[in-house]
N, CA, C and O atoms as a GROMACS GRO file, in nm:
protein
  600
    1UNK      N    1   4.160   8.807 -12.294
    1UNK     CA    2   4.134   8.934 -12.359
    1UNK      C    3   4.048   9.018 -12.265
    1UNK      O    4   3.940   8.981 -12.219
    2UNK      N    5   4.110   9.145 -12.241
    2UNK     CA    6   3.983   9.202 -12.147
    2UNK      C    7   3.947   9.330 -12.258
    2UNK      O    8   4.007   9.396 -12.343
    3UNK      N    9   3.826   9.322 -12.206
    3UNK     CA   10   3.712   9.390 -12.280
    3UNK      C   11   3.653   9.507 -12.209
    3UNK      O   12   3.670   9.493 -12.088
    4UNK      N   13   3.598   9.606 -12.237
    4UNK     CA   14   3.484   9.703 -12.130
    4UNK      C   15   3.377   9.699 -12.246
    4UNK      O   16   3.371   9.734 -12.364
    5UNK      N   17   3.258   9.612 -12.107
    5UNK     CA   18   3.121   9.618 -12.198
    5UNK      C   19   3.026   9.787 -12.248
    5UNK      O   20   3.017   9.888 -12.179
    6UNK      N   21   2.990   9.770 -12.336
    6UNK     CA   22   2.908   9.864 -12.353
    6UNK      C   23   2.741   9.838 -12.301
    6UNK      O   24   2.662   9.916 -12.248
    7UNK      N   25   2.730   9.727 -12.331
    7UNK     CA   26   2.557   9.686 -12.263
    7UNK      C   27   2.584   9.569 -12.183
    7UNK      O   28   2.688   9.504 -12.193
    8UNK      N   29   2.478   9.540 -12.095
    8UNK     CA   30   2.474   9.446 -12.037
    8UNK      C   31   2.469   9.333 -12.101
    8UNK      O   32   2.393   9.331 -12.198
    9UNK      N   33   2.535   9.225 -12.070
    9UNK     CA   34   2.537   9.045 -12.129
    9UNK      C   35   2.538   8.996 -12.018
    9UNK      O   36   2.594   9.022 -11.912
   10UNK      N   37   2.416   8.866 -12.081
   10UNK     CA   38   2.335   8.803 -11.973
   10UNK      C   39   2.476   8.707 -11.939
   10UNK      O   40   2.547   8.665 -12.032
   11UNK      N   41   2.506   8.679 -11.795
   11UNK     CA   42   2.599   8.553 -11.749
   11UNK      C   43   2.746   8.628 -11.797
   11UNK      O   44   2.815   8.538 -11.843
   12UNK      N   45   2.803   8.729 -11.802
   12UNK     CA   46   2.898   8.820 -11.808
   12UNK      C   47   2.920   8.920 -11.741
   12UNK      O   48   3.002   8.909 -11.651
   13UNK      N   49   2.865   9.028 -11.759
   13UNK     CA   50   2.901   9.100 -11.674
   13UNK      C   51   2.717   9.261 -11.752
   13UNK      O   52   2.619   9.254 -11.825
   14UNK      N   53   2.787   9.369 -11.663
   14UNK     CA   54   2.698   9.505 -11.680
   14UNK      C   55   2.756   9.562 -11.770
   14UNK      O   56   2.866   9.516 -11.798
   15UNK      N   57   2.696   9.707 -11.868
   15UNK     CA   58   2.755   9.812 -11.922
   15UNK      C   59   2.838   9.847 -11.797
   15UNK      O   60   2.823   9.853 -11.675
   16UNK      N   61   2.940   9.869 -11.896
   16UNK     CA   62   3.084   9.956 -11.839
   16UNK      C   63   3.154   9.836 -11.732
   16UNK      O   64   3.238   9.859 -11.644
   17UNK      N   65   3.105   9.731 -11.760
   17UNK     CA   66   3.226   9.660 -11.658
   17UNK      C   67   3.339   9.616 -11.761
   17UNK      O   68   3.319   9.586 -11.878
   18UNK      N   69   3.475   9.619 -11.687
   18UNK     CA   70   3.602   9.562 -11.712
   18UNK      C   71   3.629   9.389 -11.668
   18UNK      O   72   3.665   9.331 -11.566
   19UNK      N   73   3.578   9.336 -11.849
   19UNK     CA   74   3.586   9.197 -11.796
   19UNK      C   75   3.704   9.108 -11.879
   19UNK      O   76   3.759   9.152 -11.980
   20UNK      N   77   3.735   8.975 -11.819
   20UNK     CA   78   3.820   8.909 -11.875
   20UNK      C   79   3.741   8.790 -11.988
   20UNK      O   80   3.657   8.720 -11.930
   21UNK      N   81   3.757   8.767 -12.114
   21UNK     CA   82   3.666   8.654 -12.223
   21UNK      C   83   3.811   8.589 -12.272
   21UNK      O   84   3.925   8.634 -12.259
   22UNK      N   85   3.758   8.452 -12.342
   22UNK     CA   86   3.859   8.430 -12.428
   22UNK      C   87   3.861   8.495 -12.559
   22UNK      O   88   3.765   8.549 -12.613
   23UNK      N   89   3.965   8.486 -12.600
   23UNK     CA   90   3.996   8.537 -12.762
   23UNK      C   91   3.868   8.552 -12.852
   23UNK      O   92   3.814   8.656 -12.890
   24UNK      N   93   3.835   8.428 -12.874
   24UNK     CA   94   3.762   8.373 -12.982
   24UNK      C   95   3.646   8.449 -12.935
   24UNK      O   96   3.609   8.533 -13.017
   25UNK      N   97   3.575   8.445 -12.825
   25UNK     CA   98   3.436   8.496 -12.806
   25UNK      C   99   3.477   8.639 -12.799
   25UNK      O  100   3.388   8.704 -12.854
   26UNK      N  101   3.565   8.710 -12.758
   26UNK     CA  102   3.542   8.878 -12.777
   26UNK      C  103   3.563   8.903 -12.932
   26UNK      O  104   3.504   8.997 -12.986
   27UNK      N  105   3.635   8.830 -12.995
   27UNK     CA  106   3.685   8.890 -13.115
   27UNK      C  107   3.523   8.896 -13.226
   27UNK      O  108   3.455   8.975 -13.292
   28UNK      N  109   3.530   8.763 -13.186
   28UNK     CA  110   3.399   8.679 -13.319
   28UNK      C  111   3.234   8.731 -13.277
   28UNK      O  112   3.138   8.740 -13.353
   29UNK      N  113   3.239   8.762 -13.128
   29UNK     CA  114   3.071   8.785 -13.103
   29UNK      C  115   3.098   8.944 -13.051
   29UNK      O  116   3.092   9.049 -13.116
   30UNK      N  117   3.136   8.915 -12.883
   30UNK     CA  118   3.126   9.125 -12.848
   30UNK      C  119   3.159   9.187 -12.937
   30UNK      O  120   3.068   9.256 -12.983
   31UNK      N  121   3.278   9.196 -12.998
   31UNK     CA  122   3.296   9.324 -13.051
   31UNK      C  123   3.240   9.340 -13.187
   31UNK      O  124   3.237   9.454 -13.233
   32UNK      N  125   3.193   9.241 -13.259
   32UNK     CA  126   3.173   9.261 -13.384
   32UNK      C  127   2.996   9.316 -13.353
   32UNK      O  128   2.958   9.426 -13.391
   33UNK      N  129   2.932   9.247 -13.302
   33UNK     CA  130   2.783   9.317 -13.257
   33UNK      C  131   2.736   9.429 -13.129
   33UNK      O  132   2.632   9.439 -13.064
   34UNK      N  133   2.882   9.516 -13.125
   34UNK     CA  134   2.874   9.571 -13.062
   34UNK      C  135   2.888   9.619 -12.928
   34UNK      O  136   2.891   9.736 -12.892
   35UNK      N  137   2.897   9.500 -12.845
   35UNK     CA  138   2.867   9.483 -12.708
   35UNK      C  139   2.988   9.491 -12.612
   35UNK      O  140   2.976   9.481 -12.490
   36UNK      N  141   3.104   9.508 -12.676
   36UNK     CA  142   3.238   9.541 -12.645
   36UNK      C  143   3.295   9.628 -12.693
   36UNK      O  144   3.255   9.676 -12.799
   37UNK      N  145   3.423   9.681 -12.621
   37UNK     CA  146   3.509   9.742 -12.706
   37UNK      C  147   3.670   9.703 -12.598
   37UNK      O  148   3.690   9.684 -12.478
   38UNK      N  149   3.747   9.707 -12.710
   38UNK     CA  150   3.885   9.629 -12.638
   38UNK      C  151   3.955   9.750 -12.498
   38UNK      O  152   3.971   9.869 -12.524
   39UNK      N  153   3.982   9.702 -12.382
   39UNK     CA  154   4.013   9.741 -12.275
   39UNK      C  155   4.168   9.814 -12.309
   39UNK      O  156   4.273   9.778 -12.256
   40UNK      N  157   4.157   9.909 -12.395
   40UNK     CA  158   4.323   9.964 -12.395
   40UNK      C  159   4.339  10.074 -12.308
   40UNK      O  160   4.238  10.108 -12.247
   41UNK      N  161   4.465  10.151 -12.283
   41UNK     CA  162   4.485  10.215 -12.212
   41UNK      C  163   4.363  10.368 -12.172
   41UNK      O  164   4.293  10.401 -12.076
   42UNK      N  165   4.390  10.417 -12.292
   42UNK     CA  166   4.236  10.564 -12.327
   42UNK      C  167   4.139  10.497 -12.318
   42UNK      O  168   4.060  10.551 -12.240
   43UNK      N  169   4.101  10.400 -12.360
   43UNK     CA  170   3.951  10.339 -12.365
   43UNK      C  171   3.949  10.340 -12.179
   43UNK      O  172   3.857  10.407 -12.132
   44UNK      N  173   4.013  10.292 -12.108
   44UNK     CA  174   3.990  10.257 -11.972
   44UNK      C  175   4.038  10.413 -11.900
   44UNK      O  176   4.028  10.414 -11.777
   45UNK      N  177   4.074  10.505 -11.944
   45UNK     CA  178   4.065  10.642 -11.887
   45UNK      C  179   3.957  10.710 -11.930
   45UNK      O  180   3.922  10.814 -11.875
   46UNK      N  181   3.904  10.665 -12.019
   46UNK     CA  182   3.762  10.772 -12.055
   46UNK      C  183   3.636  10.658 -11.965
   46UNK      O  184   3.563  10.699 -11.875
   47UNK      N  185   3.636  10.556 -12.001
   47UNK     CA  186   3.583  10.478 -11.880
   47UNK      C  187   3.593  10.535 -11.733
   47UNK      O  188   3.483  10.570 -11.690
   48UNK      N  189   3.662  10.547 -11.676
   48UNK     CA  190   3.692  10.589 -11.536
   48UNK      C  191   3.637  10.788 -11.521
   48UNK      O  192   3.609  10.856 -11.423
   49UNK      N  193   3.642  10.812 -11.638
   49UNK     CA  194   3.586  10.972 -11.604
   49UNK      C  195   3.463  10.940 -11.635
   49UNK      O  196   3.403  11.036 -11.586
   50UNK      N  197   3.351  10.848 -11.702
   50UNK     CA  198   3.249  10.828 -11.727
   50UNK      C  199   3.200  10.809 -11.594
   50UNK      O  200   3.138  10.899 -11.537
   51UNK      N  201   3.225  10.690 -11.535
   51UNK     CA  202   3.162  10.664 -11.447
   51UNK      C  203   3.139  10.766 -11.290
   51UNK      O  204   3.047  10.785 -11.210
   52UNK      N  205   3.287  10.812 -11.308
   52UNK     CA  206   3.276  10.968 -11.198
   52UNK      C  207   3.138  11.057 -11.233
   52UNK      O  208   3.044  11.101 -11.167
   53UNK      N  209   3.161  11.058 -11.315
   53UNK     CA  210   3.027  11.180 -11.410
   53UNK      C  211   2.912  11.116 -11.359
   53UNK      O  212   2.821  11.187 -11.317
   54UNK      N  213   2.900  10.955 -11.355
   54UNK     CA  214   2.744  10.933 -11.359
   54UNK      C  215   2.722  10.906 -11.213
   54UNK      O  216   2.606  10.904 -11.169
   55UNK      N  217   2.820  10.886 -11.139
   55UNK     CA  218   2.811  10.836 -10.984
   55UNK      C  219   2.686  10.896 -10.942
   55UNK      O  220   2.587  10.824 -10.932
   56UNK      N  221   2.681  11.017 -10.916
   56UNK     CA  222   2.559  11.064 -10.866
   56UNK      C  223   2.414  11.042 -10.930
   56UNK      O  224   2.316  11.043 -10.855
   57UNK      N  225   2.402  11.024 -11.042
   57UNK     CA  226   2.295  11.027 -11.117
   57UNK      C  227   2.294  10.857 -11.064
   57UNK      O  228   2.195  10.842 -10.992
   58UNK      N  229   2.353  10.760 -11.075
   58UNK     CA  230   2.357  10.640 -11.051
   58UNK      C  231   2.290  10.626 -10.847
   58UNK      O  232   2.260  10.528 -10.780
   59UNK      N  233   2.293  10.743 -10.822
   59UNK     CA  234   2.264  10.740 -10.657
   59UNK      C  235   2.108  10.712 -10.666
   59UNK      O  236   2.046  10.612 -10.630
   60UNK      N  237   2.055  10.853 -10.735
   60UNK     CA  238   1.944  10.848 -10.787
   60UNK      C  239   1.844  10.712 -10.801
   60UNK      O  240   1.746  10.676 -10.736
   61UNK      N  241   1.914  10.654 -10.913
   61UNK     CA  242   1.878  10.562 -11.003
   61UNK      C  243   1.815  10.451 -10.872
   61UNK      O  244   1.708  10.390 -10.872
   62UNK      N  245   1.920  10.451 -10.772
   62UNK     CA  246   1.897  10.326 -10.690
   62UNK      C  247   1.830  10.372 -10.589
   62UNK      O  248   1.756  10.287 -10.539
   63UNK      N  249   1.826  10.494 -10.531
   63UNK     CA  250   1.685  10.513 -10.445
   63UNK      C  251   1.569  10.460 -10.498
   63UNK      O  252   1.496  10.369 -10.459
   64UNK      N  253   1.562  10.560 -10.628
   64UNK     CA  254   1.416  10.472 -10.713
   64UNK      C  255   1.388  10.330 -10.715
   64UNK      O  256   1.275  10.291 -10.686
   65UNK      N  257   1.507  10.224 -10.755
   65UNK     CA  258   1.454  10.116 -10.759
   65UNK      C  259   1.426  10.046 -10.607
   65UNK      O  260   1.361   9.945 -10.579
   66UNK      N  261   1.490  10.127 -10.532
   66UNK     CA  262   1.471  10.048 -10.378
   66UNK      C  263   1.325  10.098 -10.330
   66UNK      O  264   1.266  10.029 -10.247
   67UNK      N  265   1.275  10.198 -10.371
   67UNK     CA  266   1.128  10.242 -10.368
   67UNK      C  267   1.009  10.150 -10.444
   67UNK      O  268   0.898  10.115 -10.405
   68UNK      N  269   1.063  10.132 -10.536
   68UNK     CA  270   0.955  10.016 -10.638
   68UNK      C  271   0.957   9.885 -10.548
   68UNK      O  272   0.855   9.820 -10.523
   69UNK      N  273   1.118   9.846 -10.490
   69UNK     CA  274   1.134   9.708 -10.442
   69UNK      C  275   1.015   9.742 -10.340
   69UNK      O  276   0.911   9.683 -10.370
   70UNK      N  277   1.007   9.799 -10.260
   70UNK     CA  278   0.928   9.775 -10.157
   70UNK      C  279   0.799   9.801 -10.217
   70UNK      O  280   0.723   9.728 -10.152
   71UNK      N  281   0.727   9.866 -10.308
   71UNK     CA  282   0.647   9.927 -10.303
   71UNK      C  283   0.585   9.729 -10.391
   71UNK      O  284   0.471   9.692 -10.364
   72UNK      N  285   0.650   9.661 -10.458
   72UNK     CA  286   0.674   9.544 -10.543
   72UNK      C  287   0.608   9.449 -10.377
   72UNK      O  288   0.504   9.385 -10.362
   73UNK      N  289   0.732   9.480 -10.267
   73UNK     CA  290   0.706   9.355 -10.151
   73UNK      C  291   0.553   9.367 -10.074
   73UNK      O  292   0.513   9.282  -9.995
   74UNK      N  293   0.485   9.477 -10.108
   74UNK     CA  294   0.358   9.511 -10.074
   74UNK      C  295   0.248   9.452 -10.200
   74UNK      O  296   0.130   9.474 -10.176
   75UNK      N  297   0.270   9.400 -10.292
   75UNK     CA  298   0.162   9.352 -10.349
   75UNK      C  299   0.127   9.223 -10.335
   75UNK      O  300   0.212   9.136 -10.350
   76UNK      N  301   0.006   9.194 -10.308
   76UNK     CA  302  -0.003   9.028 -10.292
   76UNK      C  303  -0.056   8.954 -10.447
   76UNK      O  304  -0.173   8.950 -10.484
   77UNK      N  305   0.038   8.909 -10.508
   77UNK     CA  306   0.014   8.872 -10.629
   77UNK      C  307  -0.017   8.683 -10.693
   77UNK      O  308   0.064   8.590 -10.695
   78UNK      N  309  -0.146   8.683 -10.731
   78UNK     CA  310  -0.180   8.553 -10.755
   78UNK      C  311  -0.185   8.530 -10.894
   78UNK      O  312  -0.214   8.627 -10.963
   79UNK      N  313  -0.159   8.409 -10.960
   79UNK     CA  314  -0.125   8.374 -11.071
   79UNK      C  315  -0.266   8.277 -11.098
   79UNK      O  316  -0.272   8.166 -11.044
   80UNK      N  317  -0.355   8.315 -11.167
   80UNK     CA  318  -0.449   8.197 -11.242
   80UNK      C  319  -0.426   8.096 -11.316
   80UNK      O  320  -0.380   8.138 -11.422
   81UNK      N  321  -0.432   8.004 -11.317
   81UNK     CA  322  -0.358   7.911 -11.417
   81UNK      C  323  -0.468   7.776 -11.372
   81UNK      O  324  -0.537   7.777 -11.271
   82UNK      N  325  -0.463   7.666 -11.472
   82UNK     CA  326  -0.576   7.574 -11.505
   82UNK      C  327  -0.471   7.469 -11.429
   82UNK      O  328  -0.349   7.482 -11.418
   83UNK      N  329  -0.546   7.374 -11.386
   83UNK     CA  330  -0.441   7.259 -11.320
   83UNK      C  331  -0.496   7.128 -11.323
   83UNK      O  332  -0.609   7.129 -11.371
   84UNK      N  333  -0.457   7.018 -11.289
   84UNK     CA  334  -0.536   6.921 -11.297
   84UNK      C  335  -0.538   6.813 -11.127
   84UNK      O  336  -0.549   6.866 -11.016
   85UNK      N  337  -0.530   6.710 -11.141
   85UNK     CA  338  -0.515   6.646 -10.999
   85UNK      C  339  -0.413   6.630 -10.967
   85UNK      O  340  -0.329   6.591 -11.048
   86UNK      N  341  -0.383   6.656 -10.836
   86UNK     CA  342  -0.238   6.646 -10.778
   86UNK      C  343  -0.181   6.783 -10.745
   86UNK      O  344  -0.065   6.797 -10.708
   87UNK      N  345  -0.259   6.876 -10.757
   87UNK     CA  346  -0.181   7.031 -10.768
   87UNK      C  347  -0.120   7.040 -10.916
   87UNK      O  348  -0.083   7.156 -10.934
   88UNK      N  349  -0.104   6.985 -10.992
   88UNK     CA  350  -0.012   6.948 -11.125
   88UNK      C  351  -0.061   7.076 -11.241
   88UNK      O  352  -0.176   7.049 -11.274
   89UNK      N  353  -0.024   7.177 -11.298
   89UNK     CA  354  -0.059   7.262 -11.391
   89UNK      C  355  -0.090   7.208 -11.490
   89UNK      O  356  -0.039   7.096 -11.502
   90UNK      N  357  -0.182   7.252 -11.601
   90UNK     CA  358  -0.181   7.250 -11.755
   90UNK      C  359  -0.110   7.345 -11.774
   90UNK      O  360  -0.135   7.461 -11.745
   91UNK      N  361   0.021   7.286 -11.844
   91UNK     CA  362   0.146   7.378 -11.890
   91UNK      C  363   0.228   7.425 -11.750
   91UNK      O  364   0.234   7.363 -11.644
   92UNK      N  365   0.281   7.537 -11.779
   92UNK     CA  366   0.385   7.594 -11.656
   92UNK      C  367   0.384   7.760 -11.652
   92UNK      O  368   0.394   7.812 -11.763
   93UNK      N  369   0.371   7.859 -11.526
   93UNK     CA  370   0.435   7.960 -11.518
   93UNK      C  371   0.520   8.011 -11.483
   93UNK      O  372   0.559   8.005 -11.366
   94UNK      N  373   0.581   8.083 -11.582
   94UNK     CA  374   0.704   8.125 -11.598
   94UNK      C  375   0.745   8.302 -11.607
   94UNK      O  376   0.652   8.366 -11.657
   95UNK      N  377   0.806   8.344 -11.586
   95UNK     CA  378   0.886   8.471 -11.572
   95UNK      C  379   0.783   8.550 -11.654
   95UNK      O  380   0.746   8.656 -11.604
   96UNK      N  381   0.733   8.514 -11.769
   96UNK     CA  382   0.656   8.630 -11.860
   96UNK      C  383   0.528   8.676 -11.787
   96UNK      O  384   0.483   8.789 -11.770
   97UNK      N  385   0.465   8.512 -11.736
   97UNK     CA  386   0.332   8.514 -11.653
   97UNK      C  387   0.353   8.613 -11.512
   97UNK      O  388   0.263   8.690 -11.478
   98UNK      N  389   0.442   8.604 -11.460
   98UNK     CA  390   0.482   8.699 -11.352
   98UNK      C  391   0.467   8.814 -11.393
   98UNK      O  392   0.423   8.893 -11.309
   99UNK      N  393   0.491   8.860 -11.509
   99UNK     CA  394   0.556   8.982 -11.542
   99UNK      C  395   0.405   9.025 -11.575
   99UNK      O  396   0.373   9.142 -11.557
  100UNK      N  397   0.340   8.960 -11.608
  100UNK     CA  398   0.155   8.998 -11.683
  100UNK      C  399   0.136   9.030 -11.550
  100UNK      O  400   0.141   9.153 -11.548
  101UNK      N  401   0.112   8.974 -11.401
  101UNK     CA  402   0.051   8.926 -11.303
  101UNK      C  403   0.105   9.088 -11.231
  101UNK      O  404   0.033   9.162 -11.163
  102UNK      N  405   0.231   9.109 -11.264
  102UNK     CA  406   0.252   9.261 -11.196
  102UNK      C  407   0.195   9.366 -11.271
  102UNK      O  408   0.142   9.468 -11.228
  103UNK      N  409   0.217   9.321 -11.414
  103UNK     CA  410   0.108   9.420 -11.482
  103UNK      C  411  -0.043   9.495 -11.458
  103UNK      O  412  -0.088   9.608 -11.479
  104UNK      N  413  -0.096   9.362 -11.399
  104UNK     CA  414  -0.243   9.400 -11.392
  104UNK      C  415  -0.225   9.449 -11.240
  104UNK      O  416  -0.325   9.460 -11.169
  105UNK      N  417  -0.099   9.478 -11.192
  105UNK     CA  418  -0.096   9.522 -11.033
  105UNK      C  419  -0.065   9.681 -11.038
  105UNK      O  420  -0.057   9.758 -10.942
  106UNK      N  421  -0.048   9.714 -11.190
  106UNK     CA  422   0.009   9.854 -11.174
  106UNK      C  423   0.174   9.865 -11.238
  106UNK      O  424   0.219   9.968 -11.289
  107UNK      N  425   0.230   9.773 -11.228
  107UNK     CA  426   0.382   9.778 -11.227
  107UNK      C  427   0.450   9.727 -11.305
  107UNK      O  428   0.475   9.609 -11.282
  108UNK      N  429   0.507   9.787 -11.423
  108UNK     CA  430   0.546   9.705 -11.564
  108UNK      C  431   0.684   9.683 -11.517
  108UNK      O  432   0.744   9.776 -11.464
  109UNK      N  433   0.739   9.569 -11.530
  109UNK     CA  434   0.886   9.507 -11.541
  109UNK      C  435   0.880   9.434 -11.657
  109UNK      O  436   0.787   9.362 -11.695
  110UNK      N  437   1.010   9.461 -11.724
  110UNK     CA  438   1.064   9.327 -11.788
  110UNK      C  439   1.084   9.204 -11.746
  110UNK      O  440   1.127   9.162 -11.638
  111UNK      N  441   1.035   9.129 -11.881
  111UNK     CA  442   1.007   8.991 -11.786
  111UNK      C  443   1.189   8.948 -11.781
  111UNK      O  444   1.230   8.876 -11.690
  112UNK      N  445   1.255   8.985 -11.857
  112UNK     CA  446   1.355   8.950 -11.845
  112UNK      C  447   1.458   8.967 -11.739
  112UNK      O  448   1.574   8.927 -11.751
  113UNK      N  449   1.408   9.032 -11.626
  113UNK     CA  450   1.464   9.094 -11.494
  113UNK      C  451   1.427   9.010 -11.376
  113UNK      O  452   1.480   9.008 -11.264
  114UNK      N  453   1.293   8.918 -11.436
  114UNK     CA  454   1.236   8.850 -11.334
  114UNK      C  455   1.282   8.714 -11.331
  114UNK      O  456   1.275   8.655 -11.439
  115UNK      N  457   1.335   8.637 -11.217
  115UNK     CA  458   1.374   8.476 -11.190
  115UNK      C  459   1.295   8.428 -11.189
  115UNK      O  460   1.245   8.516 -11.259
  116UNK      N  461   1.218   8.363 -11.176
  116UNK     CA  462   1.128   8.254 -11.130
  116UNK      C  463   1.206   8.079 -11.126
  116UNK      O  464   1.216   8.003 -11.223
  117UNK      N  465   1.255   8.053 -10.982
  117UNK     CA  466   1.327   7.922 -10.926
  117UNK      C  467   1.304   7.804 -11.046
  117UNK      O  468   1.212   7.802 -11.128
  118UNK      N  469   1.378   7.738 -11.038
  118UNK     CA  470   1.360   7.669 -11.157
  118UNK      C  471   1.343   7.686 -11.301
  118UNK      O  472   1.334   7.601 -11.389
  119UNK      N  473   1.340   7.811 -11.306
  119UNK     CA  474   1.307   7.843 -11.460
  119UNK      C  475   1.117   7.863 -11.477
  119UNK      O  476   1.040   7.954 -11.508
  120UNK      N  477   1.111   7.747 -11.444
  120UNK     CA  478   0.932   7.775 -11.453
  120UNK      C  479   0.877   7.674 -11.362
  120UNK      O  480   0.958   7.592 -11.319
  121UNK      N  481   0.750   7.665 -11.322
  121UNK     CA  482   0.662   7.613 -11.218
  121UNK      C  483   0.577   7.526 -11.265
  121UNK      O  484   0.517   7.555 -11.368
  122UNK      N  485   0.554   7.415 -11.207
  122UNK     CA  486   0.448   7.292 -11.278
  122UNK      C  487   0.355   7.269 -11.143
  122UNK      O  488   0.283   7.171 -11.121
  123UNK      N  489   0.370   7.351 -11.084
  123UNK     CA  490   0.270   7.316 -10.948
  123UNK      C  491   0.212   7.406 -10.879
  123UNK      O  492   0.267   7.516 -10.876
  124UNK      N  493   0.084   7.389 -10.801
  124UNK     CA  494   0.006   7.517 -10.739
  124UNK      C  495   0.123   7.549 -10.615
  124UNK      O  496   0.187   7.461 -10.558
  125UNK      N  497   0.128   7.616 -10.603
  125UNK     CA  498   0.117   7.699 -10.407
  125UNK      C  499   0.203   7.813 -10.411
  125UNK      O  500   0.182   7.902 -10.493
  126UNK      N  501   0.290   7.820 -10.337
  126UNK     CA  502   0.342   7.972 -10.255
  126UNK      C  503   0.492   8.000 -10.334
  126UNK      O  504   0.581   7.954 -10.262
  127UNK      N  505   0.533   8.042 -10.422
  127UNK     CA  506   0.693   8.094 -10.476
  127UNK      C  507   0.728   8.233 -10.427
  127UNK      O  508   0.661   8.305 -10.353
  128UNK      N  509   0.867   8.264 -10.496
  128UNK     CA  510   0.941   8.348 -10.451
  128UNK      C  511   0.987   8.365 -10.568
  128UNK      O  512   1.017   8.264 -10.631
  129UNK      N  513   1.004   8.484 -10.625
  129UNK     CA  514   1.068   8.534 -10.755
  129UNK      C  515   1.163   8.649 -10.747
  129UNK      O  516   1.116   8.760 -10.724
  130UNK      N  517   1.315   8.633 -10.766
  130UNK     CA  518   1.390   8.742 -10.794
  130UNK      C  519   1.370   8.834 -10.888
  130UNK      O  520   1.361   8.805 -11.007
  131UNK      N  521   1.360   8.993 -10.826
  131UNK     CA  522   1.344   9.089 -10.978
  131UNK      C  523   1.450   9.189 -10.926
  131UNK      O  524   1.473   9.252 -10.823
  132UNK      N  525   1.511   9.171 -11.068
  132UNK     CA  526   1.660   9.245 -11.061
  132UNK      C  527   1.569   9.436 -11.097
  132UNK      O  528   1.516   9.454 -11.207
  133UNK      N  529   1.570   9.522 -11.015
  133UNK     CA  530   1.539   9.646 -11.037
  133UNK      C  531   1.654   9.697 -11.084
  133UNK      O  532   1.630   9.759 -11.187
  134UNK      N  533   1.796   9.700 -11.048
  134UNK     CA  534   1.908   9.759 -11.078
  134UNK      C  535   2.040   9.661 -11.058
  134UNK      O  536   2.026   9.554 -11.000
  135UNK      N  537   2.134   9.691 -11.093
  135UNK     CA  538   2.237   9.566 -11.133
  135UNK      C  539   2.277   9.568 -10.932
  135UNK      O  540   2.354   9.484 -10.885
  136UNK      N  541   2.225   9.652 -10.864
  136UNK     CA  542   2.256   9.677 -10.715
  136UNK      C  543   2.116   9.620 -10.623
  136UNK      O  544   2.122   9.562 -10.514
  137UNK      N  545   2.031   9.643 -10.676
  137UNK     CA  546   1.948   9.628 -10.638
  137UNK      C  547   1.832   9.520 -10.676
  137UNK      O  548   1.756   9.531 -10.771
  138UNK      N  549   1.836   9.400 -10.567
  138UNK     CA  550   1.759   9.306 -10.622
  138UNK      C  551   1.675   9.230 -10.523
  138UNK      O  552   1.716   9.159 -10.431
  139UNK      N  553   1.504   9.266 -10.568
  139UNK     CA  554   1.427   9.212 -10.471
  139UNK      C  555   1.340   9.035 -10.438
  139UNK      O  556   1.287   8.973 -10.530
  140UNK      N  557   1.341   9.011 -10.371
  140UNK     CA  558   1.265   8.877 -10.407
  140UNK      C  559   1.090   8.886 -10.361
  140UNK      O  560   1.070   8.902 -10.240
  141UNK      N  561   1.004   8.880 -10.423
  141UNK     CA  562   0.889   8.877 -10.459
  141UNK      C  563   0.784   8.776 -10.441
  141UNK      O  564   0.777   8.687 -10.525
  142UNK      N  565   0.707   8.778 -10.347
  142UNK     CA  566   0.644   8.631 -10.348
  142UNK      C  567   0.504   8.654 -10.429
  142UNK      O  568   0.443   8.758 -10.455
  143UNK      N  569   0.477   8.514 -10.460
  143UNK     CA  570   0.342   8.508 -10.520
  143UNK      C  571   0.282   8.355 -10.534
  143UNK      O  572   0.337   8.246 -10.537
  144UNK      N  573   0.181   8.384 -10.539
  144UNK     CA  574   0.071   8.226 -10.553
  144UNK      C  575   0.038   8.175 -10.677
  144UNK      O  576  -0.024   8.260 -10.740
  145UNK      N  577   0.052   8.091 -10.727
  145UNK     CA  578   0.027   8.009 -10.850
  145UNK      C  579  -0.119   7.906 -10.792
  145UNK      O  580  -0.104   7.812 -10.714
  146UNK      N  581  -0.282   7.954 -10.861
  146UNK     CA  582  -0.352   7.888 -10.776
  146UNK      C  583  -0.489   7.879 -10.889
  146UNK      O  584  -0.504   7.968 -10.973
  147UNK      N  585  -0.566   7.785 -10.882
  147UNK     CA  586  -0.646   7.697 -11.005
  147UNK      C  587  -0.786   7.853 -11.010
  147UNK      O  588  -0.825   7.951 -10.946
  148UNK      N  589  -0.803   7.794 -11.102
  148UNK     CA  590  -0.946   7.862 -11.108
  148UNK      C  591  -1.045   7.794 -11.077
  148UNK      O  592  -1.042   7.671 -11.073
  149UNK      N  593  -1.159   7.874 -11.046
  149UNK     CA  594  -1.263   7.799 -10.949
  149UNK      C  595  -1.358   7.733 -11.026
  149UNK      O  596  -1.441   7.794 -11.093
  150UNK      N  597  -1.354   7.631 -11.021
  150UNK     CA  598  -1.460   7.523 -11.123
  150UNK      C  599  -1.601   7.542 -11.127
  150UNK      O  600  -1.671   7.468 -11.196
   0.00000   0.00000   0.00000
């Protein structure tokens, strides 16, 4: 069944992409909550003049985020967190903690834009975190996960 999304779905595809699902999942989930609409002939010609229309505004869009990316690869960002022996954390940081850690840097992201390898971190030292700024544009971010001083 092909579909054209209206919003982004996580592990699918962007708004406005032309994708292929099975039956059962476009019928029973996208389209009934919205997040689809069925790929017919007009639906995919008003699609195609949409996206002409926004091309330029979409130019825009990605200068900006390639400005944040760098302006993002200039912060040196450390994560506080309690740990015990071994380098070993109490608990783990994860994508939200990143997302606080840019906060107090000036720079609000969704945490939901941000990777953090593994899902989350159980240990002190040096990471690397993907942050999706635009479905084009995606920076990787380093930062320190490191104890507080006893």
């Amino acid at each position: 069944m092909k579909l054209i999304l209206k919003k982004d779905v996580e592990n699918l595809g962007f708004a406005d992409d032309v994708v292929e699902v099975k039956n059962g999942y476009g019928r029973n989930y996208l389209i009934p909550n919205g997040l689809a609409l069925l790929a017919t002939p007009s639906a995919k010609k008003v699609l195609a003049e949409t996206l002409k229309q926004r091309a330029f505004k979409e130019k825009k869009e990605i200068d900006d985020a390639e400005k944040i990316g760098k302006k993002l690869g200039g912060l040196e960002i450390k994560i506080l967190t309690k740990a015990g022996s071994g380098d070993k954390l109490f608990g783990s940081v994860s994508n939200a903690d990143v997302a606080e850690a840019f906060a107090k840097q000036g720079v609000e992201l969704e945490k939901k834009f941000i990777t953090v390898p593994g899902g989350t971190i159980k240990r002190l030292g040096q990471y690397e975190a993907s942050v999706r700024l635009h479905r084009e544009v995606i920076v990787s971010v380093a930062f320190e996960v490191i104890t507080k001083a006893k």
